[in-house]
C-alpha positions as CSV (number, residue, x, y, z in Angstrom):
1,X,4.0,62.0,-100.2
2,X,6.5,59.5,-98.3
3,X,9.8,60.6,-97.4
4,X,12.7,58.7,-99.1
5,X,14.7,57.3,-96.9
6,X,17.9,58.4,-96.1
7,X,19.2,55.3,-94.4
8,X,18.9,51.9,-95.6
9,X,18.6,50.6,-92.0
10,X,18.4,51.8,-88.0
11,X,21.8,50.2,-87.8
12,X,23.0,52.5,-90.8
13,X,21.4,55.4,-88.7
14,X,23.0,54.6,-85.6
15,X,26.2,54.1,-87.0
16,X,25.9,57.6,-89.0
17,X,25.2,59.3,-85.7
18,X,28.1,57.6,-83.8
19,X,30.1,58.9,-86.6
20,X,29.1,62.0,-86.3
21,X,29.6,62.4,-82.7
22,X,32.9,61.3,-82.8
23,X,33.8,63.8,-85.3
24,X,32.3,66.2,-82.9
25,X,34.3,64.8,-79.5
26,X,37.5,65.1,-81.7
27,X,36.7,68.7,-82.6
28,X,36.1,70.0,-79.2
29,X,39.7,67.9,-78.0
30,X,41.2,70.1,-81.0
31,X,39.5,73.3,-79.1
32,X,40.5,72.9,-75.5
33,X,43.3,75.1,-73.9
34,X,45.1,71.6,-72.7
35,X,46.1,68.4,-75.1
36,X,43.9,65.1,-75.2
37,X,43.6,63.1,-72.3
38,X,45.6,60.6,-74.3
39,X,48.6,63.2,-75.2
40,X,48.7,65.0,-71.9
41,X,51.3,62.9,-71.0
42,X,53.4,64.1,-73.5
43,X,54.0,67.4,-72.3
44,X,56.2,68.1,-69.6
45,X,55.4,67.7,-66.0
46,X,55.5,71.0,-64.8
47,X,53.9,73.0,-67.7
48,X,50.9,70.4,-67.6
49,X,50.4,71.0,-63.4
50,X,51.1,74.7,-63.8
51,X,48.4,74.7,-66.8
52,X,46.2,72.9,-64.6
53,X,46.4,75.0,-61.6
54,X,45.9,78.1,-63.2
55,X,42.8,76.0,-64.3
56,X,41.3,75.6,-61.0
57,X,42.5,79.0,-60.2
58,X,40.3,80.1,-62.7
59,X,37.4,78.0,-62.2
60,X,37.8,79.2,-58.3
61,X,38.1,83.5,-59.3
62,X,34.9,82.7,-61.7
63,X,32.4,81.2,-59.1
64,X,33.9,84.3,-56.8
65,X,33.0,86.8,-59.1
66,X,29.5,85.3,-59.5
67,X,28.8,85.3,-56.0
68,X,30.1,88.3,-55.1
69,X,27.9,90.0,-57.9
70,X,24.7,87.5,-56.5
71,X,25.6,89.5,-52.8
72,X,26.2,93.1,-54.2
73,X,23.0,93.0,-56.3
74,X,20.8,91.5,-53.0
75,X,18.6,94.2,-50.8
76,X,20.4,95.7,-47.9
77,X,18.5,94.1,-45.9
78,X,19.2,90.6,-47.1
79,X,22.8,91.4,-46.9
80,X,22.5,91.6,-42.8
81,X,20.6,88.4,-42.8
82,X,21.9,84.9,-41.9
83,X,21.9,83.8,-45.9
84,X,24.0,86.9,-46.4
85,X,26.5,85.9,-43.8
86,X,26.5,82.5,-44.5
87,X,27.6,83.9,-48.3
88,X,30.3,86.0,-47.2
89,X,31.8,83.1,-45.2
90,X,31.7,81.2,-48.7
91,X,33.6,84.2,-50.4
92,X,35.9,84.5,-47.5
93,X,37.1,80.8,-48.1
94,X,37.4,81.4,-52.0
95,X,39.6,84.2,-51.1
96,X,41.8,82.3,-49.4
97,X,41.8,79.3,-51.8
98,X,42.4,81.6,-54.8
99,X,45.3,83.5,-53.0
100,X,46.6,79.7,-51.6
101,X,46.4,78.5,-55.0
102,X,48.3,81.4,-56.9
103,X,50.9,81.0,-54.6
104,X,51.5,77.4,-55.8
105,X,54.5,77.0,-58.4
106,X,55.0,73.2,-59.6
C-alpha cells in the first residue's frame, strides 16, 4: 500500500523543516540562563559581564571537578607516572584560574 504523501513538494518539506527548527532555536533562546544574542544588549553592562563570568567560572569549576575525579579514580600507580603529573599541573592551573576569576567584580 503507498504512503500518502504528506507534502505536496521537497520544497514544502524543506520549508516545514526550517520551520520547525526555528521554532526549536527560539525555544532553547527562551531556556538559556542569559537573554538572546540580539537582547543582550539590553541589560546592563555590569549584570551581563558579571553573568558571564560566573559563566566561565562555571564552565572552569566543571572541567576541574571532572578531572580531578578522572585522577582520584586512576591506579596508584598511574598517579606517580608522568601522565599523572602532567594532570595535576592542568588542575593546578584551573585552580588558579577559578580563584583569579572569582576574584573578578565588573
Amino acid at each position: 500500500m503507498a504512503q500518502t504523501k504528506v507534502y505536496v513538494s521537497p520544497a514544502a518539506r524543506q520549508k516545514a523543516w526550517r520551520t520547525r527548527q526555528a521554532a526549536r532555536m527560539q525555544e532553547l533562546a527562551q531556556t538559556r540562563i542569559l537573554p538572546a544574542v540580539s537582547s543582550i544588549e539590553t541589560l546592563p553592562s555590569r549584570n551581563r559581564w558579571t553573568a558571564q563570568i560566573q559563566n566561565a567560572a562555571n564552565a572552569l569549576t566543571a572541567a576541574r571537578d571532572e578531572m580531578q575525579a578522572y585522577f582520584d579514580s586512576r591506579s596508584e600507580a598511574w598517579q606517580e607516572g608522568e601522565n599523572a603529573e602532567r594532570m595535576q599541573e592542568t588542575l593546578d592551573t584551573l585552580e588558579e584560574l577559578i580563584t583569579q576569576i572569582e576574584a573578578v567584580k565588573p
